[in-house]
KOLLOFI-49284 format. One record per residue (C-alpha): residue in three letters; x, y, z. Coordinates in nm, 3 decimals. Example, Ala and Ser with C-alpha at 12.3 -4.5 7.8 and 13.67 -1.06 7.14 Angstrom:
<sites>
SITE;kolvo;x;y;z
SITE;Ala;1.230;-0.450;0.780;
SITE;Ser;1.367;-0.106;0.714;
</sites>
This chain:
<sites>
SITE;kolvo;x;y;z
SITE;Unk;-3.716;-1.753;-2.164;
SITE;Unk;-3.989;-1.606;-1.976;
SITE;Unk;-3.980;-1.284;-1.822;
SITE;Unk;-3.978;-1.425;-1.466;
SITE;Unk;-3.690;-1.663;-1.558;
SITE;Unk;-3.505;-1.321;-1.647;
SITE;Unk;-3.570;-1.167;-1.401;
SITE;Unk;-3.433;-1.439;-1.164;
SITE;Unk;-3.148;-1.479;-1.347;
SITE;Unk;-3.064;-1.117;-1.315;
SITE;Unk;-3.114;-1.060;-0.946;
SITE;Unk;-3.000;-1.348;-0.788;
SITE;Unk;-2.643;-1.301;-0.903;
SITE;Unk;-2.704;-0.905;-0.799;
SITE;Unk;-2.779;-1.062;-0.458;
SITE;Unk;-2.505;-1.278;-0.414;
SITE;Unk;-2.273;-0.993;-0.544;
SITE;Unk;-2.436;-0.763;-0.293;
SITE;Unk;-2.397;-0.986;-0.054;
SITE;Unk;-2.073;-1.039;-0.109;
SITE;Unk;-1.978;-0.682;-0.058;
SITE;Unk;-2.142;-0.646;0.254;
SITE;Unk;-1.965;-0.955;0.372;
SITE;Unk;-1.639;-0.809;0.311;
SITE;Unk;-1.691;-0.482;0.395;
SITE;Unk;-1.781;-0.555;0.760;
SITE;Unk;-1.475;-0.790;0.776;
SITE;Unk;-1.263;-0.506;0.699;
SITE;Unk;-1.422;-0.209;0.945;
SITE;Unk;-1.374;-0.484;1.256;
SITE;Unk;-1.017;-0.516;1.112;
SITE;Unk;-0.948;-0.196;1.132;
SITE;Unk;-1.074;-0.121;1.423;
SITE;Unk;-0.937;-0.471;1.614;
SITE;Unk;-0.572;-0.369;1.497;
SITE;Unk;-0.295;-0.407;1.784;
SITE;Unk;-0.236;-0.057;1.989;
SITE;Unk;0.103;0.060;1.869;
SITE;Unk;0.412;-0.101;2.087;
SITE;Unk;0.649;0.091;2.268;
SITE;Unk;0.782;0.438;2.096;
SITE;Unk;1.025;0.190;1.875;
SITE;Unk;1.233;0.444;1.693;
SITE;Unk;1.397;0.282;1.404;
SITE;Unk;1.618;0.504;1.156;
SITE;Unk;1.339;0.622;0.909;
SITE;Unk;1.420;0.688;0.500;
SITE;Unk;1.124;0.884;0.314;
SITE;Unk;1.073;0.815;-0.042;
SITE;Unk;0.911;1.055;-0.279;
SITE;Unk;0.877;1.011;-0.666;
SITE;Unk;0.806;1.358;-0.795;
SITE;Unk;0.698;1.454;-1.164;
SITE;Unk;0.555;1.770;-1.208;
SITE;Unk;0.444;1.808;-0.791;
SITE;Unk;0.597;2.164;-0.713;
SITE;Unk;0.250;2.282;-0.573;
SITE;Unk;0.220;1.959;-0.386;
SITE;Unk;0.573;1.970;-0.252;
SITE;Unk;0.477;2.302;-0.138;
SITE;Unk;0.222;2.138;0.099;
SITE;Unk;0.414;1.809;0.197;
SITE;Unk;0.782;1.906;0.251;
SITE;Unk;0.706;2.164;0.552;
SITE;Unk;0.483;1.861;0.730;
SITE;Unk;0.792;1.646;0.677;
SITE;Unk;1.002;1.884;0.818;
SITE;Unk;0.806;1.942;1.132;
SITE;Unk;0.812;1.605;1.221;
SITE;Unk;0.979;1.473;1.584;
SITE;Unk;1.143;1.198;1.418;
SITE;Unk;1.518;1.167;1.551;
SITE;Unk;1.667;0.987;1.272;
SITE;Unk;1.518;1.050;0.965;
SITE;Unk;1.625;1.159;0.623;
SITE;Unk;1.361;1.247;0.299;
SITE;Unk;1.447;1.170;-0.048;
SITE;Unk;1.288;1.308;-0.338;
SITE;Unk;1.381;1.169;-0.705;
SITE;Unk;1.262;1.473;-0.943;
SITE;Unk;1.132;1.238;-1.216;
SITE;Unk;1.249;1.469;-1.528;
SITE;Unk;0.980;1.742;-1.422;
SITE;Unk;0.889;2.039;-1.628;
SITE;Unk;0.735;2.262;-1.422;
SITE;Unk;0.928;2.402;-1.045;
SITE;Unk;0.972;2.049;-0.867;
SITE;Unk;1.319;2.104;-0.862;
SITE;Unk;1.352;2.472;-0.773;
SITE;Unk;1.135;2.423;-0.488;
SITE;Unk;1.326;2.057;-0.417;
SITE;Unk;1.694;2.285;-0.424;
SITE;Unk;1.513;2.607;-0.194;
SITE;Unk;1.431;2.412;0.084;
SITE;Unk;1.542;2.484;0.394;
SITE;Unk;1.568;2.108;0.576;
SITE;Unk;1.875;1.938;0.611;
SITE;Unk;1.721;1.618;0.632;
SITE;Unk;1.611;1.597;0.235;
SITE;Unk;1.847;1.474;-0.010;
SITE;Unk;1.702;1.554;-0.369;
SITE;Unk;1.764;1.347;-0.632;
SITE;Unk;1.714;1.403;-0.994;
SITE;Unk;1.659;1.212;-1.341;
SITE;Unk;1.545;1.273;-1.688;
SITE;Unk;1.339;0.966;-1.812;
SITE;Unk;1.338;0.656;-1.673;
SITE;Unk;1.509;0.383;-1.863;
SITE;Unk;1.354;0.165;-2.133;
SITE;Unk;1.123;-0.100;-1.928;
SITE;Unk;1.051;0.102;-1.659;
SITE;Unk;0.740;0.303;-1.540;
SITE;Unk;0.855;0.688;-1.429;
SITE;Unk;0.726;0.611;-1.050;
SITE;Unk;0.840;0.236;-0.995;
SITE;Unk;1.174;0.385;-1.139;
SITE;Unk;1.163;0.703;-0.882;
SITE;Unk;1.140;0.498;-0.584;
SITE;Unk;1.416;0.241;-0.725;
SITE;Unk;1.666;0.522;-0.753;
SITE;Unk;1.553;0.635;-0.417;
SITE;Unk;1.636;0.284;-0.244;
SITE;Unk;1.957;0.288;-0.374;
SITE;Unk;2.030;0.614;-0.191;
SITE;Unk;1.825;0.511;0.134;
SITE;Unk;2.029;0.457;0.450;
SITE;Unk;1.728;0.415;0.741;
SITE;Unk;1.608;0.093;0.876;
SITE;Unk;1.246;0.154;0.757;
SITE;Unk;1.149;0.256;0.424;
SITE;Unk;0.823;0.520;0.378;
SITE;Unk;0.696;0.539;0.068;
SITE;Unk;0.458;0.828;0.010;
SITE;Unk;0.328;0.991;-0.249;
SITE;Unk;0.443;1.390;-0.315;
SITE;Unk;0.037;1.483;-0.276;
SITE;Unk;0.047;1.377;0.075;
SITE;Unk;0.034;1.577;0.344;
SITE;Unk;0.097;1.506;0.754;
SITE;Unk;-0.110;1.628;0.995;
SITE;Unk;0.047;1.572;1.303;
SITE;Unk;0.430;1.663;1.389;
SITE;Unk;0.428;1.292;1.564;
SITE;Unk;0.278;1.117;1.245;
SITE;Unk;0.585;0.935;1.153;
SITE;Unk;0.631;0.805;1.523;
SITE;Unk;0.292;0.695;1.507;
SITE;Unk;0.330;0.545;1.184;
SITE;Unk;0.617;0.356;1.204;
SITE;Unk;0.492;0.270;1.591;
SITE;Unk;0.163;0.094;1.401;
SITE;Unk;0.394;-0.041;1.116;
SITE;Unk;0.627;-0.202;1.421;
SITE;Unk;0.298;-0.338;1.607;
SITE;Unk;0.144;-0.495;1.245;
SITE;Unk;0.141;-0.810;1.174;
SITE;Unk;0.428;-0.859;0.887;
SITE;Unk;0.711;-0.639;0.806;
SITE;Unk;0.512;-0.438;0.518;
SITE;Unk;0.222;-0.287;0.610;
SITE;Unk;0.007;-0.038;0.366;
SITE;Unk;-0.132;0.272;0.508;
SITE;Unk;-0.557;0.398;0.431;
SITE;Unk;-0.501;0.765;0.463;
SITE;Unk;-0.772;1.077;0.451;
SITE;Unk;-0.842;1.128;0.069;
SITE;Unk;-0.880;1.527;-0.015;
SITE;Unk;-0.896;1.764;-0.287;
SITE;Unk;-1.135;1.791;-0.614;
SITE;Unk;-1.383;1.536;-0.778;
SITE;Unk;-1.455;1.380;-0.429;
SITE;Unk;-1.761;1.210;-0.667;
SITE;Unk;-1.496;0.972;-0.841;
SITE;Unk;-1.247;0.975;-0.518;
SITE;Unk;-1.480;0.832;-0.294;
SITE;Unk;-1.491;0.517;-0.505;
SITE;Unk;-1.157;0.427;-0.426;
SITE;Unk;-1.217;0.361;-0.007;
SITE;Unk;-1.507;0.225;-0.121;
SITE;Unk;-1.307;-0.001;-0.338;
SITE;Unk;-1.055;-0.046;-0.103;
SITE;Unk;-1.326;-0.120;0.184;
SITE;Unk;-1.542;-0.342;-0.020;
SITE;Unk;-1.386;-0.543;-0.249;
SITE;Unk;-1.050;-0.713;-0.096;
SITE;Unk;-1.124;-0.904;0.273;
SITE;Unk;-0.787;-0.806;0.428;
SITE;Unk;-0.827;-0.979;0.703;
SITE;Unk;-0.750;-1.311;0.451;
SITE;Unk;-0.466;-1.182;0.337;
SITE;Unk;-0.193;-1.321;0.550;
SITE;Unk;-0.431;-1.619;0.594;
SITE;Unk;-0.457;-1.770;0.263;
SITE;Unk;-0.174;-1.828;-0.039;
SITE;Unk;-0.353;-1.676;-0.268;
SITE;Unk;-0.113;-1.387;-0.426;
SITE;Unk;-0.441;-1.236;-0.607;
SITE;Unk;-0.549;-1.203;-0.242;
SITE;Unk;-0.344;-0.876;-0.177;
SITE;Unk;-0.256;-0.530;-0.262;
SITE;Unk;-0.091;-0.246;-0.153;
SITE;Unk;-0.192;0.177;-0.156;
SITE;Unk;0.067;0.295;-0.296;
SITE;Unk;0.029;0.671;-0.197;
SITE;Unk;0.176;0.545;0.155;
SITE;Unk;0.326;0.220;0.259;
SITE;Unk;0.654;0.090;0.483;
SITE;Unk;0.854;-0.204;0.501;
SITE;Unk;1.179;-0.328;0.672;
SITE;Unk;1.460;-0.219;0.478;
SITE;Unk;1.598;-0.616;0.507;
SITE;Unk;1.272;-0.738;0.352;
SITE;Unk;1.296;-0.496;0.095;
SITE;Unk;1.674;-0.539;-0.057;
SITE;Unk;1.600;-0.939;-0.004;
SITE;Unk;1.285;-0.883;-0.281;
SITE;Unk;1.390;-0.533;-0.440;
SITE;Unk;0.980;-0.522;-0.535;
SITE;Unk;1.034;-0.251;-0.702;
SITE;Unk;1.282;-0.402;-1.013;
SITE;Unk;1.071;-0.719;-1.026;
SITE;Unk;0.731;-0.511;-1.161;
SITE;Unk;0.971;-0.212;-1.309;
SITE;Unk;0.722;-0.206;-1.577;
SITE;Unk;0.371;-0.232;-1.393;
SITE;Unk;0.174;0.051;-1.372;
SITE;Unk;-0.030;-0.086;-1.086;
SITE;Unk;0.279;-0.107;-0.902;
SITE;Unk;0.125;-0.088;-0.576;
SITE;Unk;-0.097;-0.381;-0.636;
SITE;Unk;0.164;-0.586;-0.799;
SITE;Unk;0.416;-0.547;-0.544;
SITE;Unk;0.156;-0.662;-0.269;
SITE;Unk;0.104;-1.008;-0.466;
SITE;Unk;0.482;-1.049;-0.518;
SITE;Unk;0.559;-0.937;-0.145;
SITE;Unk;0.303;-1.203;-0.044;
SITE;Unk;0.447;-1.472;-0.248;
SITE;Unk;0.776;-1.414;-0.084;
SITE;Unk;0.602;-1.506;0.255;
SITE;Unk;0.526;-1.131;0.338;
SITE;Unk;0.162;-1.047;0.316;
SITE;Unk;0.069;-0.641;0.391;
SITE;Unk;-0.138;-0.572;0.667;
SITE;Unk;-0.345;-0.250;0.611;
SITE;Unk;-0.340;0.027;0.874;
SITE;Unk;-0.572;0.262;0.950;
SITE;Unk;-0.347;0.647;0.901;
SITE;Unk;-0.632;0.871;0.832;
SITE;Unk;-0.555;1.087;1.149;
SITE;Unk;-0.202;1.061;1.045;
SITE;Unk;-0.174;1.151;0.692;
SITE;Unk;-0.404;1.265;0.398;
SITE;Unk;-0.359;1.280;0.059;
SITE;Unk;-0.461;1.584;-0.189;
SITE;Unk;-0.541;1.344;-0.498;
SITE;Unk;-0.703;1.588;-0.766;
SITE;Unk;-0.687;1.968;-0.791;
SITE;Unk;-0.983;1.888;-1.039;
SITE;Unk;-1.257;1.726;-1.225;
SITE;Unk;-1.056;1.675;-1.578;
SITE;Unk;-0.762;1.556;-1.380;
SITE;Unk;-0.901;1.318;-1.170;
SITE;Unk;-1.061;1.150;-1.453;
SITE;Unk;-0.725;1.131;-1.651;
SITE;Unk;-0.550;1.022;-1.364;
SITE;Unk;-0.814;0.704;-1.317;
SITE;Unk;-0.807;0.623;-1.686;
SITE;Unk;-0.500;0.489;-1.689;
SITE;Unk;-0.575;0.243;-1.427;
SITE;Unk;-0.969;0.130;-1.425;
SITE;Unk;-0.924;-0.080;-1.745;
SITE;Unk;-0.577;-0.230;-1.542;
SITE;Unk;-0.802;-0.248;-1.238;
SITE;Unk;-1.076;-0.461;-1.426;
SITE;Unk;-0.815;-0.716;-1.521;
SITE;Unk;-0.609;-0.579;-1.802;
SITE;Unk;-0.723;-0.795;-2.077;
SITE;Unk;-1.043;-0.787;-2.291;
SITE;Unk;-1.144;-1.115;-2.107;
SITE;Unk;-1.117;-1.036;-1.749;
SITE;Unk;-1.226;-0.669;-1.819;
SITE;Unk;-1.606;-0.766;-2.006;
SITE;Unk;-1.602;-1.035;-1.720;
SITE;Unk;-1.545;-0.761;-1.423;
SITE;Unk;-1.758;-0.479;-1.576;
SITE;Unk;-2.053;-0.698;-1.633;
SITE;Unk;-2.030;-0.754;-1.256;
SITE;Unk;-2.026;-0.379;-1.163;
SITE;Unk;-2.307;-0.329;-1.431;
SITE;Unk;-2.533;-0.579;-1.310;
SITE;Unk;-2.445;-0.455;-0.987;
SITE;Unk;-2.451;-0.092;-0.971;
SITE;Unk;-2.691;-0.039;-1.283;
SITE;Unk;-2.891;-0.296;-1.391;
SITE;Unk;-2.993;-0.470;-1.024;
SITE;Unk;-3.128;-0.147;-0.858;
SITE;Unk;-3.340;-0.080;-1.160;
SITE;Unk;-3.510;-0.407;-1.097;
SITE;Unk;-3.553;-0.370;-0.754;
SITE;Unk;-3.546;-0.069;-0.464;
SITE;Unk;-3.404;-0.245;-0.281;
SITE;Unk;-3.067;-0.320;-0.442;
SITE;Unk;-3.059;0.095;-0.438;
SITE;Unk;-3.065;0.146;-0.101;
SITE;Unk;-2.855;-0.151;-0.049;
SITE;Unk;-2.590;0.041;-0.289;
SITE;Unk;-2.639;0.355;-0.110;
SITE;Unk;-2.548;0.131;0.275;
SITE;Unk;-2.256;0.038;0.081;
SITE;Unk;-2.212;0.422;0.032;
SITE;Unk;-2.283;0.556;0.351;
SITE;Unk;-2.083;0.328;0.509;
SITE;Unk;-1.771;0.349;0.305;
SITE;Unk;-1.829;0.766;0.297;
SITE;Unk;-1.801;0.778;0.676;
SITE;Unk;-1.544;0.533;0.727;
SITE;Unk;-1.338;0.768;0.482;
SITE;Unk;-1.447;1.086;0.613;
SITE;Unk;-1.637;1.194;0.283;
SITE;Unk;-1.852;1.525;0.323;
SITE;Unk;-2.223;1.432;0.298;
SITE;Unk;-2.359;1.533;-0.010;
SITE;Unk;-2.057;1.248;-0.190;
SITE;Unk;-2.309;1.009;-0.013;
SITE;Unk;-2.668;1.154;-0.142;
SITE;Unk;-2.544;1.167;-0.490;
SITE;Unk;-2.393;0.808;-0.460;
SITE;Unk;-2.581;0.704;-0.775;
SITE;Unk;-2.361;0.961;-0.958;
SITE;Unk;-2.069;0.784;-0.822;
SITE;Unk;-2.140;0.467;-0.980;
SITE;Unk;-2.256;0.629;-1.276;
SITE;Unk;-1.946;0.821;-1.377;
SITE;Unk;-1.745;0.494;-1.256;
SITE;Unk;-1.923;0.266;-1.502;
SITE;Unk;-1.876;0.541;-1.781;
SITE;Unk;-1.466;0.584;-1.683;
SITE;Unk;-1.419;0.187;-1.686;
SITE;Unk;-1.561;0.197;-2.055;
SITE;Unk;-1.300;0.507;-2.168;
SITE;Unk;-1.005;0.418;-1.961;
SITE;Unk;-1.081;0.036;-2.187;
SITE;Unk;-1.119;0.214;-2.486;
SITE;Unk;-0.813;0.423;-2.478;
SITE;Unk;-0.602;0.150;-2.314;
SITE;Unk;-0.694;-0.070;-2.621;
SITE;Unk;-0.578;0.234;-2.827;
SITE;Unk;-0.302;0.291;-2.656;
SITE;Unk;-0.345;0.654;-2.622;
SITE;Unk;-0.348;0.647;-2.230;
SITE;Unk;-0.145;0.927;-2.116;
SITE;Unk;-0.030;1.082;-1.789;
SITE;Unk;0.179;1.377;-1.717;
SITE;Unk;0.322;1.385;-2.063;
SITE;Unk;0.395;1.073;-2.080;
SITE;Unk;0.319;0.741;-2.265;
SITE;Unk;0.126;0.484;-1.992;
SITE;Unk;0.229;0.105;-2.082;
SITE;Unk;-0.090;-0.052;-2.230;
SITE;Unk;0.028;-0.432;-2.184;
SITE;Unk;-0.255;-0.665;-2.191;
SITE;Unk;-0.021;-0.926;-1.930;
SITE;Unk;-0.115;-0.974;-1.595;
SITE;Unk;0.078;-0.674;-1.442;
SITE;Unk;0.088;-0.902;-1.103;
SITE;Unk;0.329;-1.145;-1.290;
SITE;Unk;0.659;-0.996;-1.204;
SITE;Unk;0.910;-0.902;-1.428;
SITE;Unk;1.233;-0.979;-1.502;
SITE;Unk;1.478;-0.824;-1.234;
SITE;Unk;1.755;-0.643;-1.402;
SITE;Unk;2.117;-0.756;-1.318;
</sites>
C-alpha cells in the first residue's frame, strides 16, 4: 500500500466522521432553540427525587434552592444511600417541611446504589410529576420548577430530559460531556425513528408523568445498569415514550466535580460503558475517536480547526469559560487517555465509586433487566 493510498484511507473516514458531527450538532442547536414556548402556568403536584451518597456539602447548596422555590404543591425526597460522611445530619437539620428524608444502608443484591435510591423514592412519591435531580444540582431561579415543569408540560412526550449549566472543577474533562451530548445523538430523530439505540436520557435532571412512570417502573427494569440514564431512555422509547431534551441551563446547574482526581474517577466508571461495554464495540468506538480526534488532525490542519468549531461551538452553547475552548486539544487528549483506563480497570474489575464496587458487566446495559416481583 502506497503512502497516498494511506493516506486516503485515513482521512476520508476522518471526513465523513467530521462531517457527521457537524451534521448533528447543528440539528440539535435549531432543536433547542425551535422548542415550543412553555404553555399556560400548568401547575401539576410536583415530587423531587434525590439519591444521596456521601452529598452533605452538595445538599448544603441544593436543599435551600429547593426550598425557595414558588411551587404550590410540591414535596422533596431524599433517599440517604447508606452515606458515611453528614448527608443525613444535614438531611434531619433542615428546616423545610416539604422534604421527607429517607434512608437505607446498601442497596439490595442486583441493584446499583442510585437506580435503587430513586426506586425507594417512587415508592414514597405522591405528586403528579416526578423530578429527578441529582444532589449536585443547584436552582437558580425561585420559579425554576414552574418553568421546568411548564417546558416539561409543553414537550413533546411525557418524559422529557433536562441540559443544565455544568459547574465546578476539571471543566477540561466536563466540557466533553455537552459536547457529547451536542454532537453525537441527533435528538431531533428521536421520537421519529424506532430505533431504541436512538435515545438517552441526563440523568442529573429529568421528569416524567407519574402514570407513565408506574406503567414502566424504568427504574426496576435496568436495577442493575450503571448507565441508568441512558438505559432508561431506550427502554422508555420502546414503550412508545421517546425523551425530548430541554434546554434548563438558565434554570438549573449542576456542580459535577470539586476536583481534578474526582472528576476523572467519576468518568472511569462510565467511558468504557459509554464506548459500548464490550471489548468489541469499545476497540470499534475508540478507533473512531482516535482517528478522529488524534490521528486526522495530524494529517491535516484542517481537521484541527474543524475539531476546535466543534469546540467552540459546543463551549458556548454550554456556557464554558474561554480558555476550556483554546486548550480544546487537551480535552480530547485526556478523553482518549480516560477511555483507555476507565477500559482497563473495567476489564479488571477494579472500577470503584464512592466506596463502592461499580458492576463491570460486559451485557448491553440498554437490555433491560428482569423486573422484580
Amino acid at each position: 500500500m502506497t503512502a497516498e493510498s494511506l493516506f486516503l484511507l485515513l482521512v476520508l473516514p476522518a471526513a465523513s466522521v467530521h462531517a457527521g458531527l457537524w451534521g448533528v450538532l447543528a440539528l440539535n442547536l435549531a432543536y433547542l432553540r425551535r422548542q415550543p414556548s412553555p404553555s399556560a402556568d400548568s401547575r401539576p403536584s410536583l415530587s423531587v427525587c434525590i439519591p444521596a451518597r456521601n452529598e452533605a456539602d452538595n445538599l448544603r447548596r441544593l436543599l435551600p434552592t429547593l426550598k425557595n422555590q414558588n411551587y404550590p404543591d410540591l414535596e422533596i425526597l431524599v433517599w440517604d444511600d447508606g452515606s458515611e460522611d453528614d448527608t443525613w445530619e444535614v438531611l434531619s437539620t433542615a428546616e423545610s417541611s416539604r422534604l421527607t428524608p429517607l434512608r437505607g444502608t446498601d442497596p439490595p443484591d442486583g441493584w446499583v446504589g442510585k437506580v435503587h435510591a430513586l426506586y425507594q423514592c417512587t415508592r414514597e412519591a405522591s405528586g403528579a410529576c416526578y423530578l429527578f435531580l441529582d444532589a449536585d444540582a443547584e436552582l437558580r431561579r425561585s420559579d425554576a420548577l414552574r418553568q421546568l415543569v411548564a417546558r416539561h408540560r409543553s414537550s413533546r412526550t411525557q418524559v422529557s430530559s433536562g441540559f443544565p449549566r455544568l459547574q465546578g472543577a476539571a471543566l477540561l474533562l466536563v466540557s466533553l460531556v455537552p459536547h457529547a451530548l451536542l454532537s453525537s445523538l441527533p435528538w431531533p430523530l428521536v421520537p421519529r425513528t424506532q430505533l431504541p439505540a436512538l435515545s438517552a436520557l441526563n440523568g442529573q435532571c429529568w421528569l416524567v408523568d407519574r402514570d407513565v412512570y408506574h406503567r414502566h417502573e424504568p427504574h426496576a427494569q435496568v436495577k442493575n445498569a450503571v448507565l441508568e440514564d441512558v438505559a432508561i431512555g431506550r427502554y422508555l422509547k420502546r414503550q412508545g415514550h421517546a425523551p425530548t431534551l430541554l434546554d434548563v441551563q438558565d434554570l438549573v446547574s449542576i456542580h459535577m466535580y470539586d476536583g481534578f482526581g474526582e472528576a476523572w474517577r467519576g468518568f472511569r466508571k462510565n467511558a468504557y460503558l459509554l464506548l459500548g461495554g464490550t471489548p468489541s464495540r469499545f476497540a470499534v468506538m475508540y478507533g473512531g475517536f482516535l482517528l478522529s480526534w488524534l490521528v486526522a488532525p495530524l494529517l491535516s490542519v484542517w481537521f484541527l480547526v474543524s475539531l476546535y468549531g466543534l469546540k467552540a461551538v459546543t463551549d458556548r452553547a454550554s456556557g464554558m469559560p474561554l480558555y476550556i475552548t483554546v486548550l480544546a486539544p487537551l480535552s480530547y487528549l485526556l478523553g482518549l487517555m480516560l477511555q483507555i483506563d476507565s477500559a482497563v480497570h473495567h476489564w479488571n474489575d477494579r472500577v470503584r465509586w464512592k466506596g463502592r464496587s461499580v458492576p463491570s458487566s460486559a451485557r448491553d446495559e440498554a437490555s433491560p433487566a428482569p423486573m422484580n416481583r
